[in-house]
MIMI-458967 format. One record per atom (N, C-alpha, C): x, y negated, z; residue in three letters; residue number from 1. Coordinates in Angstrom, 2 decimals, decimal comma, padded with zeros to 5 digits, always signed. Atoms other than C-alpha are relative to their C-alpha. Layout:
BEGIN
+---------+---------+---------+-----+-----+
:       X :       Y :       Z : res :   n :
+---------+---------+---------+-----+-----+
:       X :       Y :       Z : ALA : NUM :
...
+---------+---------+---------+-----+-----+
end
This chain:
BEGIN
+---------+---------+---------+-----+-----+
:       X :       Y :       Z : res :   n :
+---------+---------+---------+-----+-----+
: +001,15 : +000,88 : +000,16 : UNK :   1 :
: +089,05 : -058,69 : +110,56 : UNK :   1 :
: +000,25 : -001,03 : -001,11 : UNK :   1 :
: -000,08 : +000,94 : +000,24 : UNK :   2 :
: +091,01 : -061,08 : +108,57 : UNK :   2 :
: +000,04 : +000,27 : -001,84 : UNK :   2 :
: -000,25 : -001,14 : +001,06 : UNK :   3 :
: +090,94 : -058,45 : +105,64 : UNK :   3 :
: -001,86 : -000,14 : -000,46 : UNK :   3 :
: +001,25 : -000,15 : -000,11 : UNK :   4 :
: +087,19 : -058,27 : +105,84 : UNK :   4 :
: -000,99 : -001,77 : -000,62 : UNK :   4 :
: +000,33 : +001,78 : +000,42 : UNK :   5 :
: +086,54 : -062,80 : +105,45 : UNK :   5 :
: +000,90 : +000,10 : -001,36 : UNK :   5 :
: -000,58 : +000,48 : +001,06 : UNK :   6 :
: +088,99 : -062,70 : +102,74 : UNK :   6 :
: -001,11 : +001,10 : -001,42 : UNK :   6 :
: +001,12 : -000,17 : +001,00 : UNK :   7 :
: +087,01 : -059,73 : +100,57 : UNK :   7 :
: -001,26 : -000,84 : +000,14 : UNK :   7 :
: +001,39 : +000,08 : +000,41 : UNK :   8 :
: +083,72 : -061,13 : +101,27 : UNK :   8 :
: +000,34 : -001,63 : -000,77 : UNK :   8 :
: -000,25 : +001,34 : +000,45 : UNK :   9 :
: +084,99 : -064,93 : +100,10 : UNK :   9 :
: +000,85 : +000,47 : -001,53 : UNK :   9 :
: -000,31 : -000,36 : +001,58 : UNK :  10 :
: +086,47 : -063,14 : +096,78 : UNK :  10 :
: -001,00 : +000,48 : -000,62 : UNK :  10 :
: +001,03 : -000,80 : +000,33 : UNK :  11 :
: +083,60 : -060,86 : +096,60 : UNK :  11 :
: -000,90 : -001,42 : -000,41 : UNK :  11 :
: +000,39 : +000,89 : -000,17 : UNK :  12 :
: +081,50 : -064,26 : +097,10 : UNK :  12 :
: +000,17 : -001,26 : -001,70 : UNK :  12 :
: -000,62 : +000,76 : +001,48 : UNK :  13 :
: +083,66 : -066,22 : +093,90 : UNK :  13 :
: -000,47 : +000,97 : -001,09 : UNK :  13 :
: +000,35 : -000,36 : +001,27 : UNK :  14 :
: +083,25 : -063,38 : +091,57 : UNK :  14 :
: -001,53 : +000,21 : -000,25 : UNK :  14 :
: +001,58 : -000,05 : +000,01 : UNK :  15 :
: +079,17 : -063,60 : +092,01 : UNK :  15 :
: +000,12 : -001,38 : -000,63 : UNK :  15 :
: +000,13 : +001,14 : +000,92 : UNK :  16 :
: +079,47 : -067,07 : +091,34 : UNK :  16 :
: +001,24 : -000,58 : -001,31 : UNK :  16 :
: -000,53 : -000,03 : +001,42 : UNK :  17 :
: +081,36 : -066,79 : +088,47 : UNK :  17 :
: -000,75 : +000,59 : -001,35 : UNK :  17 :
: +001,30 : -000,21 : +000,53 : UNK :  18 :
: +079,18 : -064,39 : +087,17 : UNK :  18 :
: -001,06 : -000,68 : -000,35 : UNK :  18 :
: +001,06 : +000,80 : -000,02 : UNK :  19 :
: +076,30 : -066,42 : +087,78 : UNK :  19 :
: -000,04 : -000,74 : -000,97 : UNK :  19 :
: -000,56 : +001,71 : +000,89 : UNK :  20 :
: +077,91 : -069,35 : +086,00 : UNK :  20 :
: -000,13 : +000,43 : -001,72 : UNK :  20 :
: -000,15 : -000,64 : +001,51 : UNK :  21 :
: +078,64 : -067,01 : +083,04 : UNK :  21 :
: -001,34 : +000,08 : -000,65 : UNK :  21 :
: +001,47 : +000,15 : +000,54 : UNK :  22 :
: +074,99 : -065,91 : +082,75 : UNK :  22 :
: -000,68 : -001,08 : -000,41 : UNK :  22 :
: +000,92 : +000,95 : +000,25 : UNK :  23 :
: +073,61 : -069,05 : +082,76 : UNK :  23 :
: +000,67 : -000,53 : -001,34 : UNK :  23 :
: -000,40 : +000,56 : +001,09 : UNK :  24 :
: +076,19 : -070,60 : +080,28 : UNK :  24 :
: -000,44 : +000,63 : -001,25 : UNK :  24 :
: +000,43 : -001,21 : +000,78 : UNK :  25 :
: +075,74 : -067,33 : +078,05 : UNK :  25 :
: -001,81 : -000,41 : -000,20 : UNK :  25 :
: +000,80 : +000,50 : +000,05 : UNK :  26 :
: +072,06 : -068,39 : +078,50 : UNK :  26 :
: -000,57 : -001,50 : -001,07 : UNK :  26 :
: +000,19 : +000,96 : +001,36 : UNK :  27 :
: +072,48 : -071,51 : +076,69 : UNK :  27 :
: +000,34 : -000,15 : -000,70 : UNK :  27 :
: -000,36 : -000,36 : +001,22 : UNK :  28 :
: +074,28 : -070,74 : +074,32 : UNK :  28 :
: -000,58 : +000,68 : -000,99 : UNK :  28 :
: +000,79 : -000,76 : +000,95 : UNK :  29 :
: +072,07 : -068,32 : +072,78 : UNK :  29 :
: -001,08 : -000,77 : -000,04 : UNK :  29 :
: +001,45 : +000,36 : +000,11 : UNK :  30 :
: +069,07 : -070,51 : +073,32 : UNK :  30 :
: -001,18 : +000,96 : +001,26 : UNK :  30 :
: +000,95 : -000,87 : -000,79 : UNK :  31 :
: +067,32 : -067,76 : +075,87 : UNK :  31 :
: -000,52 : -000,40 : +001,07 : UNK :  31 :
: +000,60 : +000,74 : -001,10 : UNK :  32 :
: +067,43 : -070,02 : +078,68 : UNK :  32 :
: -000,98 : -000,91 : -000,44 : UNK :  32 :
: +001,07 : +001,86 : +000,17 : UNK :  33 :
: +065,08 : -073,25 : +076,70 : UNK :  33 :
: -001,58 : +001,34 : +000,49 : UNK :  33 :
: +001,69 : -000,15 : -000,04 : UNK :  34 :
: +061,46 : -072,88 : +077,67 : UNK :  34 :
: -000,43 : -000,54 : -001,14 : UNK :  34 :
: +001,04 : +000,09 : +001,23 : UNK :  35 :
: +058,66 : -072,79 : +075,29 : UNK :  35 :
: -000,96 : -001,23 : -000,43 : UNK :  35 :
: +000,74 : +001,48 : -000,06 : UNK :  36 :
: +057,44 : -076,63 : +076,28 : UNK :  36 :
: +001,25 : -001,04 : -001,56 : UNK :  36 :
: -001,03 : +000,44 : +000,94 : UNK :  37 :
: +060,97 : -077,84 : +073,91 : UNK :  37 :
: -000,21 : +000,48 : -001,45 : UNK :  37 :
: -000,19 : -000,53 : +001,73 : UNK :  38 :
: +060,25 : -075,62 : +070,65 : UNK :  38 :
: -001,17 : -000,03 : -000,39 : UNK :  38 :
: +001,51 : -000,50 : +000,90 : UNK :  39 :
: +057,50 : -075,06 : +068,30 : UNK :  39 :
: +000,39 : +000,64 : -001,04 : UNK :  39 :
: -000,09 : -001,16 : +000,68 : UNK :  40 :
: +057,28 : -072,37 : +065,75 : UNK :  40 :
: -000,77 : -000,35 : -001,74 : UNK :  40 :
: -000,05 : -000,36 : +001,30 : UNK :  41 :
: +057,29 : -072,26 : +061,86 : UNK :  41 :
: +000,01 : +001,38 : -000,53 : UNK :  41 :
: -000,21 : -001,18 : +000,55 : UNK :  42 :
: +056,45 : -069,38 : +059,57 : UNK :  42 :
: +000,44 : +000,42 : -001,24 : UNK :  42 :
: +000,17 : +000,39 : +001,45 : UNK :  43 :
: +058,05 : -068,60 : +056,36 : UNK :  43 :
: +000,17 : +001,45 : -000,52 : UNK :  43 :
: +000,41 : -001,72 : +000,67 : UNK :  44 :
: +057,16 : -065,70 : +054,16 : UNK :  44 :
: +001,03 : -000,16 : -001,46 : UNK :  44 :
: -000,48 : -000,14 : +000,95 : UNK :  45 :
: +059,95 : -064,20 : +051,63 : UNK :  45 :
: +000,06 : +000,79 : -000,49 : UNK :  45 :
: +000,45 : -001,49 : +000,68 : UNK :  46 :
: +060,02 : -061,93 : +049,11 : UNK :  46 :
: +001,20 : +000,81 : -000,10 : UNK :  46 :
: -000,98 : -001,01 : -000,05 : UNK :  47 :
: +063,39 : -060,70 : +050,10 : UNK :  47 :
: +000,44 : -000,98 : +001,50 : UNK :  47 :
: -000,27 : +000,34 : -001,07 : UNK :  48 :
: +064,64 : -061,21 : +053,30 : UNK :  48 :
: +001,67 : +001,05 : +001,14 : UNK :  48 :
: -000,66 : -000,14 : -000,36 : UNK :  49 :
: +067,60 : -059,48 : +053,36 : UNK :  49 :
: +001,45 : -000,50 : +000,60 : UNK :  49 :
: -001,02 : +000,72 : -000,35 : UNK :  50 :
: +070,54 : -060,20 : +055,81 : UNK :  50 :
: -000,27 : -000,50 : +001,04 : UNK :  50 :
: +000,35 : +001,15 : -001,24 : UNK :  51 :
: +068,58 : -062,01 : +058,45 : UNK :  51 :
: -001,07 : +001,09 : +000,48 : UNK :  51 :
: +001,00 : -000,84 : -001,18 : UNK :  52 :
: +066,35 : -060,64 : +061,35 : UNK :  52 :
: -000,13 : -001,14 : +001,48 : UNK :  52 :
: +000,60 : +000,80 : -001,30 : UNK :  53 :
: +065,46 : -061,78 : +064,80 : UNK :  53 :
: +001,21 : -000,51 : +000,41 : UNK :  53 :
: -001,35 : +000,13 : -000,15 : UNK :  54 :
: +068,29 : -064,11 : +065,80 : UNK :  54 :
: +000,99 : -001,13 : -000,68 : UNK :  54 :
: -000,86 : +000,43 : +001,22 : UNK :  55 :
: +069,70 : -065,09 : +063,01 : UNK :  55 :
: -000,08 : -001,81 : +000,26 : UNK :  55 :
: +000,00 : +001,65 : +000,05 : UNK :  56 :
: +070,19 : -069,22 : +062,94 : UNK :  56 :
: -000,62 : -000,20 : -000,95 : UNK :  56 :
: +000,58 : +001,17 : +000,59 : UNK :  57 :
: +068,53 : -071,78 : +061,79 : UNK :  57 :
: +000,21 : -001,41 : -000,40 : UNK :  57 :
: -001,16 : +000,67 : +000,41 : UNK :  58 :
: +070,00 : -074,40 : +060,06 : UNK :  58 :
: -000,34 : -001,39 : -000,50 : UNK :  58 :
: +000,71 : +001,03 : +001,00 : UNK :  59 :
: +069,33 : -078,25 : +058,77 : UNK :  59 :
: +001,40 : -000,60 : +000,12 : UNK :  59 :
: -001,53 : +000,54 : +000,55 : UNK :  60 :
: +072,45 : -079,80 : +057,32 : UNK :  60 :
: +000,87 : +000,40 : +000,39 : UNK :  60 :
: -000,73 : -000,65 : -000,77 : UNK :  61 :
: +074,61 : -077,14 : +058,82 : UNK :  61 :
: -000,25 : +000,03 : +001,36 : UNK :  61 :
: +000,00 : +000,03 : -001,76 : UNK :  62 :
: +073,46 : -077,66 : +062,52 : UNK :  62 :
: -000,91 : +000,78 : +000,36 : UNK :  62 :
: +001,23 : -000,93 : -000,21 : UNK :  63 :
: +071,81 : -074,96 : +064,24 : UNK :  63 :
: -001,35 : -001,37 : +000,54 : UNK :  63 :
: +000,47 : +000,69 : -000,31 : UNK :  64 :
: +068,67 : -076,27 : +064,82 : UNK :  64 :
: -001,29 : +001,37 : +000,65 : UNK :  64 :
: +001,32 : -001,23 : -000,69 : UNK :  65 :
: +066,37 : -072,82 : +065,99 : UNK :  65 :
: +000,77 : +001,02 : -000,32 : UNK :  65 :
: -000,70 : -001,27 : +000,33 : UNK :  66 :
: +066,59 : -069,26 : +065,45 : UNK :  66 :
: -001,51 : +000,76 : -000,64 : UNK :  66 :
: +001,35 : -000,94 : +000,52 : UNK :  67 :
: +064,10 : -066,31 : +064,13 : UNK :  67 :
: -000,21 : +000,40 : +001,10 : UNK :  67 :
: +000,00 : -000,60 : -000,79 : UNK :  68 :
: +062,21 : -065,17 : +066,98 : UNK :  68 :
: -000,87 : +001,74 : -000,53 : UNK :  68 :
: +000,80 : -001,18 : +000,10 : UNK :  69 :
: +060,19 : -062,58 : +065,17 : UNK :  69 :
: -000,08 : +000,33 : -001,48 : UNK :  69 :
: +000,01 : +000,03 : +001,34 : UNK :  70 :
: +060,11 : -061,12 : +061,59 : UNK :  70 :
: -001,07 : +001,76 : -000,21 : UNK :  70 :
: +000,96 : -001,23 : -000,06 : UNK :  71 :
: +057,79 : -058,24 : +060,24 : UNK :  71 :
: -000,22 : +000,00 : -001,87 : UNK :  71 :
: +000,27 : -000,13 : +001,18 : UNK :  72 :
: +056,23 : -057,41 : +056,94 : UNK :  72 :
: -001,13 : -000,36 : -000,41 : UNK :  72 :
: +001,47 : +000,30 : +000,93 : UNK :  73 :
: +052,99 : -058,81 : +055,10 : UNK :  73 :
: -000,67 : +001,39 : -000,59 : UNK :  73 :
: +000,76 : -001,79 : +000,40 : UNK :  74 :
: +051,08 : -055,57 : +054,48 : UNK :  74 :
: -000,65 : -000,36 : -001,28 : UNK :  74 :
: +001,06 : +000,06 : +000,88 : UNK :  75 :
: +048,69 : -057,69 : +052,29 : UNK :  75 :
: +001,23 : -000,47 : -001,31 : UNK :  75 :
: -000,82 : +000,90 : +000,84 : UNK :  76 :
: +051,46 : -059,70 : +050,32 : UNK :  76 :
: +001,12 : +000,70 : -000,42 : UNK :  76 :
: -001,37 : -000,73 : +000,15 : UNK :  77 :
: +054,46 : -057,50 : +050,40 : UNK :  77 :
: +000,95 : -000,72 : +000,37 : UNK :  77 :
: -000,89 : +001,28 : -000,17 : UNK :  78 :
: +056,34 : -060,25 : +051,74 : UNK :  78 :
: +000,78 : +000,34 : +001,53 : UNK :  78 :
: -000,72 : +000,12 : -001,30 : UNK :  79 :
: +059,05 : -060,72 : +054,31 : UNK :  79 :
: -000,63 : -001,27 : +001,13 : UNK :  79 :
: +000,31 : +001,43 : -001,04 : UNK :  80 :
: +057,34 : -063,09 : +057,31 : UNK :  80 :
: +001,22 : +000,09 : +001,22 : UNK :  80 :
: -000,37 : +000,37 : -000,91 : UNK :  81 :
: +059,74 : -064,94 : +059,67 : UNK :  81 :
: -000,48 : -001,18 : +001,23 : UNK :  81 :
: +000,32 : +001,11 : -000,69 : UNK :  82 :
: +058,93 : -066,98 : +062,55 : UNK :  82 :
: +000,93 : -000,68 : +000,57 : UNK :  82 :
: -001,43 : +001,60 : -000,19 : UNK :  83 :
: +061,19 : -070,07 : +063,32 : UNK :  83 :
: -000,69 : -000,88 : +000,83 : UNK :  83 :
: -000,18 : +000,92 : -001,12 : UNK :  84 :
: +061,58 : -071,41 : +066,62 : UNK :  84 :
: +001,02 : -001,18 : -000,17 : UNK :  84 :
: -000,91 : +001,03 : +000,49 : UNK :  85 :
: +062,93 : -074,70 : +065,81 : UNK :  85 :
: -000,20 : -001,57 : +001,64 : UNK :  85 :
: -000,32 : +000,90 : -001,12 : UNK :  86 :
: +063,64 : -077,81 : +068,71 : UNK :  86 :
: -001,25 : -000,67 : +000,00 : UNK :  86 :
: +001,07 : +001,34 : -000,11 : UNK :  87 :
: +060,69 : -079,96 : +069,35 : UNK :  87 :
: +000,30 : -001,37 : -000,34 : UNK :  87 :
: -000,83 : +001,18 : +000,57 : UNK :  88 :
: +063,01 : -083,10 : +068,45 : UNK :  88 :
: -000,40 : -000,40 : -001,51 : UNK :  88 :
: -000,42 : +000,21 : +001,05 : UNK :  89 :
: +063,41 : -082,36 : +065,09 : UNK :  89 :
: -001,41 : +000,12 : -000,90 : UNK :  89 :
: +000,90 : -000,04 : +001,45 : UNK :  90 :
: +060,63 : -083,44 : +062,48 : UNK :  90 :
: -000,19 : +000,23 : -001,04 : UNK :  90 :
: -000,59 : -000,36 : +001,95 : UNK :  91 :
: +060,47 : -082,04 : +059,21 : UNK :  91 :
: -001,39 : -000,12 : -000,78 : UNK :  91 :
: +000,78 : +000,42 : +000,95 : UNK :  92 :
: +058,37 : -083,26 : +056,70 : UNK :  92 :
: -000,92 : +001,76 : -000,45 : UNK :  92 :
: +000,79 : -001,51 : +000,35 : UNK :  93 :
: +055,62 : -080,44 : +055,42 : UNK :  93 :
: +000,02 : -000,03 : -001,33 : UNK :  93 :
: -000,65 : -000,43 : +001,80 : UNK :  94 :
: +057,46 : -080,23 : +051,84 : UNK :  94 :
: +000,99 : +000,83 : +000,47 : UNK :  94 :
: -001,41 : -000,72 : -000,14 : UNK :  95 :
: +060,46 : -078,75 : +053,99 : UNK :  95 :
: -000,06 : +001,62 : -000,81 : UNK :  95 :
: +000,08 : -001,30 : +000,36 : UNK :  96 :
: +061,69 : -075,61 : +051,70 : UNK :  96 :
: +001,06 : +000,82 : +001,15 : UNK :  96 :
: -000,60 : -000,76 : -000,51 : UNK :  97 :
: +063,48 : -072,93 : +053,47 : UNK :  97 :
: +000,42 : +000,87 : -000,92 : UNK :  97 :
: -000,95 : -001,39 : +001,15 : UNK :  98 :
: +066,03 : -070,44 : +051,86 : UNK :  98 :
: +001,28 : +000,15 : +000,87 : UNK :  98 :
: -001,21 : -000,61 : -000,77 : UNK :  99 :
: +068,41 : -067,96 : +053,34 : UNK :  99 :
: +001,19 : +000,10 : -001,06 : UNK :  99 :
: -001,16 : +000,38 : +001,04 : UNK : 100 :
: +071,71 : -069,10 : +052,20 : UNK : 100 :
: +001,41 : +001,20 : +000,73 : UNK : 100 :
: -001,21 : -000,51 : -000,90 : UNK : 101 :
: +075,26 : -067,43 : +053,09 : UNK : 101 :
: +001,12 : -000,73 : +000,00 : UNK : 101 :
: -001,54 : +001,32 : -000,03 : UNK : 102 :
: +078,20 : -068,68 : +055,00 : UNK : 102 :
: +000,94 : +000,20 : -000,86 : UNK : 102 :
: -001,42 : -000,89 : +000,70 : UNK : 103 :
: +080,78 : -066,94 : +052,24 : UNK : 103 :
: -000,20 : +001,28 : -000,30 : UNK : 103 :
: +000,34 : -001,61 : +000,30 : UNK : 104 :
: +081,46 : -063,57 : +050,62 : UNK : 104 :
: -000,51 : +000,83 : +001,11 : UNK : 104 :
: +000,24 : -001,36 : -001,39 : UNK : 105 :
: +082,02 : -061,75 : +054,11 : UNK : 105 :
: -000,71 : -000,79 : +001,34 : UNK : 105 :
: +000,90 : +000,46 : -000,48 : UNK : 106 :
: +079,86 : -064,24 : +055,96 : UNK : 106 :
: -001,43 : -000,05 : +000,55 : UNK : 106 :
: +001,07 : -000,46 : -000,21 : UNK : 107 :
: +076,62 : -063,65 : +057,31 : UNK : 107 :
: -001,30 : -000,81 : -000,32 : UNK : 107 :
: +000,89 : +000,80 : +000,44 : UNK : 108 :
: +073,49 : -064,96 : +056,47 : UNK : 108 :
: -001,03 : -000,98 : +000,90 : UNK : 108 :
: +000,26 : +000,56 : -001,23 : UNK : 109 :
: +071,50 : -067,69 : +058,28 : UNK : 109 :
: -001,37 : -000,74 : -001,28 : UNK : 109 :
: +000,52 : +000,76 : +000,42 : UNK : 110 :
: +068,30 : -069,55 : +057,47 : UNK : 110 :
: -000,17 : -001,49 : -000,23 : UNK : 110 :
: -000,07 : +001,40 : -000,03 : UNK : 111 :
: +068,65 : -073,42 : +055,77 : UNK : 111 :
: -001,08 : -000,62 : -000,27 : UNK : 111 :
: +001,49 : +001,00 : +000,01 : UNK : 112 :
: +065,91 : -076,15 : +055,90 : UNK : 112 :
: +000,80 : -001,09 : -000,62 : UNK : 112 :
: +000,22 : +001,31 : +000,71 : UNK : 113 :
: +065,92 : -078,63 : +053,42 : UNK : 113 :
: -001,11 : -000,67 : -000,43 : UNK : 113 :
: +001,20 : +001,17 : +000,04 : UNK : 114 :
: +063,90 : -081,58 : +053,80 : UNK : 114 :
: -000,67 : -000,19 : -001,19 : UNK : 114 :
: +000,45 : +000,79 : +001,62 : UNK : 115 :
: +061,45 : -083,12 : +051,01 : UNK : 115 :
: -000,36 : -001,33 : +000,96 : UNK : 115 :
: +000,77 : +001,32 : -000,15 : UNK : 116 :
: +059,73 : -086,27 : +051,10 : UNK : 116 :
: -001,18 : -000,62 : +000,51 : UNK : 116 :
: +001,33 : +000,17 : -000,20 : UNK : 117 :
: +056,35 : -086,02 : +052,42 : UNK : 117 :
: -000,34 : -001,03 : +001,35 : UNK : 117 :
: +000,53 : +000,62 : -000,96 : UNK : 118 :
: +054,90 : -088,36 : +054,80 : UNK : 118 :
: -000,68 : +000,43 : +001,62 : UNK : 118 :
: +000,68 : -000,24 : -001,16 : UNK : 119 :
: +053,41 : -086,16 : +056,99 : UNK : 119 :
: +000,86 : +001,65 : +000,07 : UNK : 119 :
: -001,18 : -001,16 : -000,57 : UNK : 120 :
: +055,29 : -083,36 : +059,39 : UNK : 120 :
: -000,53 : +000,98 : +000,24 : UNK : 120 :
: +000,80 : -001,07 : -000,08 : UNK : 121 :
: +054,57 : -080,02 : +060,05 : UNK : 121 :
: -000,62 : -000,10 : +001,11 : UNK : 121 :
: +000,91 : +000,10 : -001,37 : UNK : 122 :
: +052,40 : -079,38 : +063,23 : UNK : 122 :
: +000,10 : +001,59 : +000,53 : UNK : 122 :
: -000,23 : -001,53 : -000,62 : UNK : 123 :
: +053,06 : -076,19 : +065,48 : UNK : 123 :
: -000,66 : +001,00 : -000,69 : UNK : 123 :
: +000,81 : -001,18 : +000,43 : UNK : 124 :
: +052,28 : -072,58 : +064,09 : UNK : 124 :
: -000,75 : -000,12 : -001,78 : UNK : 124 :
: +000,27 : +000,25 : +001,37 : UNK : 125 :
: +051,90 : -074,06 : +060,29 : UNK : 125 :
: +001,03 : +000,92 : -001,08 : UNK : 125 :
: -000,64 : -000,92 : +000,94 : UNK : 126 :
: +053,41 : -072,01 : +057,08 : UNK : 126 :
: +000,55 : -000,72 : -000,74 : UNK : 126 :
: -000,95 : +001,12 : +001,16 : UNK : 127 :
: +056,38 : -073,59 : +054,91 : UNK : 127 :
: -000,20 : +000,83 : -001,26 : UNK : 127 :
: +000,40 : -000,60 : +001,21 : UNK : 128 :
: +055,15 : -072,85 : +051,82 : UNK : 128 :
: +000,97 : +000,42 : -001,38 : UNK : 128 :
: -000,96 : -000,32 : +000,87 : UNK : 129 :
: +058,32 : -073,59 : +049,55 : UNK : 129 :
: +001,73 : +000,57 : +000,76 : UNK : 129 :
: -000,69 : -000,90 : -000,46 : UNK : 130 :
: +060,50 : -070,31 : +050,16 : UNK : 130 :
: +001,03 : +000,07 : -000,89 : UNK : 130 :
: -001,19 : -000,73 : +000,56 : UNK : 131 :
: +063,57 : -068,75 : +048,73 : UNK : 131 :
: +000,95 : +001,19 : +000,61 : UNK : 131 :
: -001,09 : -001,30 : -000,50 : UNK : 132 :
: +064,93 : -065,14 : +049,58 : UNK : 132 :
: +001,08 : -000,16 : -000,41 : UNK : 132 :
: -001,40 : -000,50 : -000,11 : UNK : 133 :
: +068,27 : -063,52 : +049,75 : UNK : 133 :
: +000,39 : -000,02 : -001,26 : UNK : 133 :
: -000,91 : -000,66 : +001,40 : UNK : 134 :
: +070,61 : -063,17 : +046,81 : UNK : 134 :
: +000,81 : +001,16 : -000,06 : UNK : 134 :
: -000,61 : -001,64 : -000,13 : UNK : 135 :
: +071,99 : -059,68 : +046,33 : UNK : 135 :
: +001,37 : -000,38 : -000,38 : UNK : 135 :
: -000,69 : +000,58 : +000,63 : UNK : 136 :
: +075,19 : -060,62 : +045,75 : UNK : 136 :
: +000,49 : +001,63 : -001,24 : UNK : 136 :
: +000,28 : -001,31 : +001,70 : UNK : 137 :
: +075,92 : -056,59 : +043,84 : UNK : 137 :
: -000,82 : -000,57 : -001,06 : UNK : 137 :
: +000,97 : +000,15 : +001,22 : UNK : 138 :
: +072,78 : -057,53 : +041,76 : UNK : 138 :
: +000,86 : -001,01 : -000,84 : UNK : 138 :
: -000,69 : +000,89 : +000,83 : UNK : 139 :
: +074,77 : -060,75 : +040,92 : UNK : 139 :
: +001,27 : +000,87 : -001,17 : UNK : 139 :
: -001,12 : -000,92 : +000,94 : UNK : 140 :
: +077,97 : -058,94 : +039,86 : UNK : 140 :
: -000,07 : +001,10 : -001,28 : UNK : 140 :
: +000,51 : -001,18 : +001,07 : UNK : 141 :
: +075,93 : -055,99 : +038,10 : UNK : 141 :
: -000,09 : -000,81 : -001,17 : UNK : 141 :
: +000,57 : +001,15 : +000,92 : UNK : 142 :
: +074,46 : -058,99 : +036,00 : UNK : 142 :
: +000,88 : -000,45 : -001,07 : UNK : 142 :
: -001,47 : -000,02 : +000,60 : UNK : 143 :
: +077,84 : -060,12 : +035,23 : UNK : 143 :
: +000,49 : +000,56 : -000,95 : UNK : 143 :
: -000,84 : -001,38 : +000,24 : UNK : 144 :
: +079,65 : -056,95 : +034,31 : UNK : 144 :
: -000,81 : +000,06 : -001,37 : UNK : 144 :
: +001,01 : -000,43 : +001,03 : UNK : 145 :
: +076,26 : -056,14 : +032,19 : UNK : 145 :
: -000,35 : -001,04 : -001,27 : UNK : 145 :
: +000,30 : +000,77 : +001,39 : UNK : 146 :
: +076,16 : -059,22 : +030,04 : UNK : 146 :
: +001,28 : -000,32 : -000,37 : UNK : 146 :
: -001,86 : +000,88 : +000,80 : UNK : 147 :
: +080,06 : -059,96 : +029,43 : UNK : 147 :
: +000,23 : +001,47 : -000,54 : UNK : 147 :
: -000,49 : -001,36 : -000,22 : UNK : 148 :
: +080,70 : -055,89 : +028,86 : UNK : 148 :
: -000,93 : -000,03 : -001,80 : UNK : 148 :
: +000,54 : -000,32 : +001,17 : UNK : 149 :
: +078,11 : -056,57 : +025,34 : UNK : 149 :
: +000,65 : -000,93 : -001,12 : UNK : 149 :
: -000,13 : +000,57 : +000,80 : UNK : 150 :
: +079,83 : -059,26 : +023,89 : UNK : 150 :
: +001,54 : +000,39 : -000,63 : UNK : 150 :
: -001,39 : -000,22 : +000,80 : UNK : 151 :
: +083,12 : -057,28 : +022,06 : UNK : 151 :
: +000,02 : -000,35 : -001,92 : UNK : 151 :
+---------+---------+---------+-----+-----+
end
């Protein structure tokens, strides 16, 4: 019997351990906030490689949201992301956005830099000043292709 109280009181710990995990795991990714804390930004690029649903969101290095949704502009040809960003954080409606990278083998994340404007964005509004991905090959090709003419 005494075999029987001891599994169910281990059995018992590793549920709430579990538990504990999920939830932490939960906030860490952001999956646990409710939808009363964030509001949503959209920004359309004309390259958008590197980033997808997920990806961080960034204002002076600090996450500050993530992408919850990304797709394609049929009419525009454009990359659209949508950016769940904190309800806290105000950003002026000059803010540009551009997907920067952490380093060569680094991954890519979306950064918000502020402007000056007086007045802030308002839920479900479009940041107008964008900046896609940098290829970094294209860079190097570039390189190679203009130092390779001058012998």
């Amino acid at each position: 019997m005494s075999e029987n109280t001891t599994e169910v009181i281990v059995g018992a710990g590793v549920l709430a351990l579990a538990l504990g995990f999920l939830l932490y795991a939960g906030q860490v990714t952001g999956f646990s906030n409710g939808t009363n804390d964030r509001y949503t930004l959209t920004a359309s690029f004309r390259s958008a490689e590197g980033v997808g649903v997920g990806t961080d969101v960034r204002l002076a290095g600090v996450k500050v949201g993530a992408i919850t949704d990304m797709g394609l502009n049929r009419d525009s040809f454009r990359a659209e992301a949508v950016l769940s960003l904190d309800k806290d954080i105000l950003l002026p409606d000059d803010t540009a956005a551009l997907i920067a990278s952490e380093g060569l083998l680094g991954g890519n994340f979306i950064e918000l830099v502020p402007g000056g404007s007086a007045f802030n964005f308002e839920d479900g509004q479009v940041i107008a000043d964008t900046q896609g991905s940098v290829s970094l090959i294209n860079l190097l090709l570039k390189f190679v292709t203009a130092s390779g003419g001058s012998e």
